[in-house]
C-alpha positions in Angstrom: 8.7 8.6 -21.4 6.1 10.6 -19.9 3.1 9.1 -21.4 4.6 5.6 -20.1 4.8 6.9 -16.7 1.7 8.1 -16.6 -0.3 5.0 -18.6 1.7 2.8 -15.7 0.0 5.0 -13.1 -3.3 4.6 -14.7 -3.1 1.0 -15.1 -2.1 0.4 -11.4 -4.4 2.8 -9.8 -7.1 1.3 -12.2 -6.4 -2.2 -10.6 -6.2 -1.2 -6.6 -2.5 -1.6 -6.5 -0.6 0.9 -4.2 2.2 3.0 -5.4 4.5 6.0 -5.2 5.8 8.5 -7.5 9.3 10.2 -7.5 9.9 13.4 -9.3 13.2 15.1 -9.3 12.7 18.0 -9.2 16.3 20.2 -8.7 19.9 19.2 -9.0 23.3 20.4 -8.4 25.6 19.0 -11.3 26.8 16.6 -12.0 24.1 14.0 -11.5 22.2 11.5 -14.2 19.3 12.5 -13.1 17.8 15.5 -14.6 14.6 18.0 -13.0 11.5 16.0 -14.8 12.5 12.6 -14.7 10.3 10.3 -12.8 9.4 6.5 -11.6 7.1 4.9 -10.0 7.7 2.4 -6.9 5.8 -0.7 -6.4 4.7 -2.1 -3.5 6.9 -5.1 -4.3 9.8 -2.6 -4.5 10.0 -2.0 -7.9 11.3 1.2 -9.4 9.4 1.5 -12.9 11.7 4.6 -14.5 14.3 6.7 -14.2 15.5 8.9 -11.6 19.2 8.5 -11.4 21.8 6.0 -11.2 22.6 3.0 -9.2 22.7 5.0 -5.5 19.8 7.2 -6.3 17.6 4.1 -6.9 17.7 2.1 -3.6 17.3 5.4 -1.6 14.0 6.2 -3.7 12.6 2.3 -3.3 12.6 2.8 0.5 11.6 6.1 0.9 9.1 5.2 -1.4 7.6 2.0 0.9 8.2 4.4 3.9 5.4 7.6 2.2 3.5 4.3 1.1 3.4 2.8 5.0 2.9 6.5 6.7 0.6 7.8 3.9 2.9 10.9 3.8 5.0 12.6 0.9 8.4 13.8 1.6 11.1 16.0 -0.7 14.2 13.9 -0.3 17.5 15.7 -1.0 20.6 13.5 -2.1 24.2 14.4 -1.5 27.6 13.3 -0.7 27.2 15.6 2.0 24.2 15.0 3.7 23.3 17.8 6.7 20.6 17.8 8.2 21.6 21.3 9.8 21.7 22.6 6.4 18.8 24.8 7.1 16.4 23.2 4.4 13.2 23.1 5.7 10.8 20.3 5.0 13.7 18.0 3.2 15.0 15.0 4.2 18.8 15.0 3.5 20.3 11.6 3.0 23.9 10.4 1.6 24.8 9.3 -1.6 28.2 7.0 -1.1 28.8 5.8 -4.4 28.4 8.6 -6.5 30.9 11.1 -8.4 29.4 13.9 -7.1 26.4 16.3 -7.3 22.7 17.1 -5.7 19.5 15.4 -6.6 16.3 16.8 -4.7 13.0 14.5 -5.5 10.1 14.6 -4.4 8.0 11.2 -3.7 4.4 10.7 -3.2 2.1 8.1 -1.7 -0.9 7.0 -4.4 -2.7 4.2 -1.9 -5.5 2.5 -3.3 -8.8 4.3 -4.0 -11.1 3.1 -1.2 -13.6 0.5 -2.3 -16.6 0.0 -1.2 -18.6 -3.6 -2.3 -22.2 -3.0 -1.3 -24.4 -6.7 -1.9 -28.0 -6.9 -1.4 -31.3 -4.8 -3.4 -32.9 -3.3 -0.4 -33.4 0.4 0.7 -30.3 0.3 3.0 -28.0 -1.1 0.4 -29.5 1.7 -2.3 -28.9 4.2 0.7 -25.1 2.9 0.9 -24.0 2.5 -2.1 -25.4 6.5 -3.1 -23.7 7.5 0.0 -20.8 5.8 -0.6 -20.5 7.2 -4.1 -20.5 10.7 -2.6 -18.2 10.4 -0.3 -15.8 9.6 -3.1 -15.4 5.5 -2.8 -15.6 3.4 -5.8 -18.5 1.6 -5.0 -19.3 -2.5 -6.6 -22.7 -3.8 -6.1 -23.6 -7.3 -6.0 -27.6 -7.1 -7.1 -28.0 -3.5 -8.0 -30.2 -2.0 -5.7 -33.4 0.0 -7.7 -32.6 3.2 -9.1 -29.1 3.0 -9.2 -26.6 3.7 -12.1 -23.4 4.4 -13.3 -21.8 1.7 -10.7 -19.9 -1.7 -11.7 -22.6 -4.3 -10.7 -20.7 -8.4 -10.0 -22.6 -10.8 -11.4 -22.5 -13.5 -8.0 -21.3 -13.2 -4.3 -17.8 -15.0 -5.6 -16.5 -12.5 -7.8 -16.0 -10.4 -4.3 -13.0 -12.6 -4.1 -10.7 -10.8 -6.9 -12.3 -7.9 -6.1 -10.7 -6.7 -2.8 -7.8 -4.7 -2.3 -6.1 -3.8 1.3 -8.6 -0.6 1.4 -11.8 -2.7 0.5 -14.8 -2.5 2.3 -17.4 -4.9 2.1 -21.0 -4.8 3.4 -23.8 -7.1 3.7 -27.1 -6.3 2.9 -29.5 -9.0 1.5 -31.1 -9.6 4.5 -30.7 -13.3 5.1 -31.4 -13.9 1.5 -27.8 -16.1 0.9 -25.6 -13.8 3.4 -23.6 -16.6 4.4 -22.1 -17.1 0.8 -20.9 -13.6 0.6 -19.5 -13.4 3.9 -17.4 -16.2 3.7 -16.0 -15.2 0.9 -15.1 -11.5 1.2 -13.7 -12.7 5.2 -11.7 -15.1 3.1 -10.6 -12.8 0.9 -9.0 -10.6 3.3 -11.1 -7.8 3.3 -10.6 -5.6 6.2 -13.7 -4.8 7.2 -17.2 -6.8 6.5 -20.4 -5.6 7.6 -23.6 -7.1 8.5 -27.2 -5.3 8.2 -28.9 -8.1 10.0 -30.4 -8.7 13.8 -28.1 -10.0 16.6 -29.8 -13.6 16.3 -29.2 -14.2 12.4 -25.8 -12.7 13.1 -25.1 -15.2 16.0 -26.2 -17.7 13.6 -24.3 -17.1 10.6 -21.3 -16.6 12.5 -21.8 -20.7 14.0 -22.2 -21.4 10.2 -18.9 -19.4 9.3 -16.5 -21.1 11.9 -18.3 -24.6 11.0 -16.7 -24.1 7.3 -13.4 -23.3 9.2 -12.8 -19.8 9.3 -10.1 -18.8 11.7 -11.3 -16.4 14.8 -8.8 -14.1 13.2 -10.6 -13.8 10.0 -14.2 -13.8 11.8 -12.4 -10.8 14.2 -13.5 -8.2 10.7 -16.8 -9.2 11.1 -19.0 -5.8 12.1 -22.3 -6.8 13.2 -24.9 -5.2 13.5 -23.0 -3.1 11.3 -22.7 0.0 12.4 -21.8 2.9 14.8 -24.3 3.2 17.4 -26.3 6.3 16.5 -30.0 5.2 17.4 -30.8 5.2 13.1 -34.2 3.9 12.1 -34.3 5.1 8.1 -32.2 3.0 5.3 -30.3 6.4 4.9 -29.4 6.9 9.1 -28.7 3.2 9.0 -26.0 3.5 5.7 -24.8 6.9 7.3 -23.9 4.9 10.8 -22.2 1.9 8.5 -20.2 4.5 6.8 -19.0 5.9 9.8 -17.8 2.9 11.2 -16.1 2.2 7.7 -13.8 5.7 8.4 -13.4 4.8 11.5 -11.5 1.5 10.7 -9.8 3.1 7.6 -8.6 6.2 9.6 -7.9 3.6 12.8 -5.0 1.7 9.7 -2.0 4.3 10.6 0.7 2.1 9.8 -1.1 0.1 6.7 -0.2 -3.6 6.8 -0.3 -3.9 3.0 2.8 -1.8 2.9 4.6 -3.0 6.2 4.4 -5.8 4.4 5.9 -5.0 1.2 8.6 -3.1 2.8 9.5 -5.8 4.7 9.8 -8.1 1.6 12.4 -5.6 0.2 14.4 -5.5 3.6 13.9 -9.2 3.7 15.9 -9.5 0.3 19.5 -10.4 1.4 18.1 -13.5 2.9 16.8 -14.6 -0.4 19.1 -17.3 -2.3 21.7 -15.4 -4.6 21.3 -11.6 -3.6 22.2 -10.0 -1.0 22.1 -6.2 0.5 24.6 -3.8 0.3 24.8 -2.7 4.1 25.8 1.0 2.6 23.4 1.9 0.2 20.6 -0.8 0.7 20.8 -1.8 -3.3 19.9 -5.3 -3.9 23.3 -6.9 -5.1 23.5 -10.7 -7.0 26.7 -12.4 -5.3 28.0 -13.7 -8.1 28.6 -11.1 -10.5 29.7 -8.4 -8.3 33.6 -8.0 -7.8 33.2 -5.8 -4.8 33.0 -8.0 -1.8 34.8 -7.5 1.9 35.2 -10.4 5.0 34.4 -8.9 8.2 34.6 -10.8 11.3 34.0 -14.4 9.7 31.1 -12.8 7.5 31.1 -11.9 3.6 29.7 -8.6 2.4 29.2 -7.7 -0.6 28.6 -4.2 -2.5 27.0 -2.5 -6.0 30.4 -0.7 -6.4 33.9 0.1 -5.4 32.6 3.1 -3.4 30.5 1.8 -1.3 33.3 -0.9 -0.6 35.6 1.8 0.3 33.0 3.5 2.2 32.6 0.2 4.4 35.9 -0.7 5.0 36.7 2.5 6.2 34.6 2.2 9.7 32.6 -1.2 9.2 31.0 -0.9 12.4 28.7 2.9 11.8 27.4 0.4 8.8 26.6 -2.3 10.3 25.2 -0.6 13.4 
């Protein structure tokens, strides 16, 4: 089990993809979740592993896609008897509604995507970049390995930037008006959330005609950076990578609430409104309609619920629920 958890994790981190881990890590009994058993939470919502039953797992998908969309961990502590007067610092007590009994305290933590940093061009500044960039811990892709540098994954053409970028991808332009325009328009296209451009204020006018001519929106050309570049009066290949990479924090630091996983929390929220599911308005679990007994009217509309506890629970004050 463990060596499935953590080949998962490799495999995800290994292809960009955001994700957060859940450990439990105490319990009161009884519970089916046990200290050491763990999942992982996808950015689509899924929960990959075990760390309790049917009420445990919904709770642990959304904080999950909440320490994904903050960039913060949290120790979560499941009960009955959730209160948050209990005097338990530094843990987030929730409720458990349909469950026989017992504590579960688990700890979940954010793994966001290792920043990536696509450096194209073979002159001084780009060598300067992508050595810098290395350092300060990106994982750094070259399109036309600058001289002298090793030990980084080198694309073959400008278009391979396309399946390359992630939501924390950075990509920079460095070729000096030796085919710019085909690698621009295709990391803007790809989404990237910030491209940079080593080039004068002319060209850049120029290529950015040349870009909305082949159709790209002002939204898109809005991540263009150019000159690239905080302003810090640099002259040398290395002052001029050291100002890009500013700028490059900057706008990652700047992404507080990260889009990427706005957006995949709200594509789990957004789940009831999808064609044969629905969500239980107690516990949040995703429910299918028509194999679930546990179903209650309530003022003209049908709810519907993972188990007879949580339909008890709701019909008891339907109202705090739905509020």
């Amino acid at each position: 089990m463990a060596n499935t958890f953590f080949s998962l994790a490799h495999e995800l981190e290994s292809r960009g993809e955001p994700f957060a881990t859940a450990t439990v890590v105490r319990i009161e009994r009884p519970t089916s979740g046990k200290p050491g058993d763990r999942a992982i939470v996808t950015l689509a919502g899924e929960l990959l592993g075990w760390v309790g039953g049917s009420c445990a797992r919904p709770t642990v998908i959304r904080e999950g896609l909440a320490a994904l969309a903050d960039g913060r961990s949290r120790l979560i502590r499941l009960s009955t008897e959730p209160d948050d007067r209990s005097g338990h610092e530094g843990i987030t007590d929730l409720s458990m509604t349909c469950f026989s009994g017992g504590t579960m305290e688990i700890f979940i933590e954010p793994n966001p995507p290792r920043p990536r940093l696509i450096v194209v061009g073979d002159q001084p500044v780009a060598h300067a970049l992508a050595t810098l960039g290395r350092t300060m811990g990106y994982q750094v892709l070259t399109v036309g390995r600058p001289p002298g540098l090793e030990g980084v994954e080198t694309l073959a053409a400008p278009a391979e930037i396309a399946g390359r970028v992630h939501p924390l991808t950075f990509v920079v332009v460095a070729t000096h008006g030796d085919h710019d325009e085909v690698a621009l328009e295709t990391a803007l296209e790809a989404e990237a959330p910030y491209v940079g451009l080593v080039a004068s204020r002319k060209r850049a006018e120029s290529i950015g005609k040349y870009l909305k001519v082949r159709g790209l929106t002002e939204e898109r050309l809005a991540a263009l950076r150019s000159p690239a570049g905080l302003d810090i009066g640099a002259r040398t290949p290395e002052e001029i990578a050291l100002s890009i990479l500013a700028e490059i924090v900057q706008v990652g630091r700047s992404m507080d609430s990260f889009a990427w996983a706005a957006a995949g929390s709200a594509a789990v929220q957004d789940e009831g409104s999808q064609s044969g599911t629905a969500l239980d308005p107690v516990c949040g679990m995703s429910v299918a309609k028509d194999s679930t007994p546990h179903r209650h009217e309530h003022e003209g509309k049908l709810y519907y619920f993972c188990c007879a506890g949580c339909l008890e629970t709701f019909e008891s004050d339907p109202e705090a629920h739905l509020a």
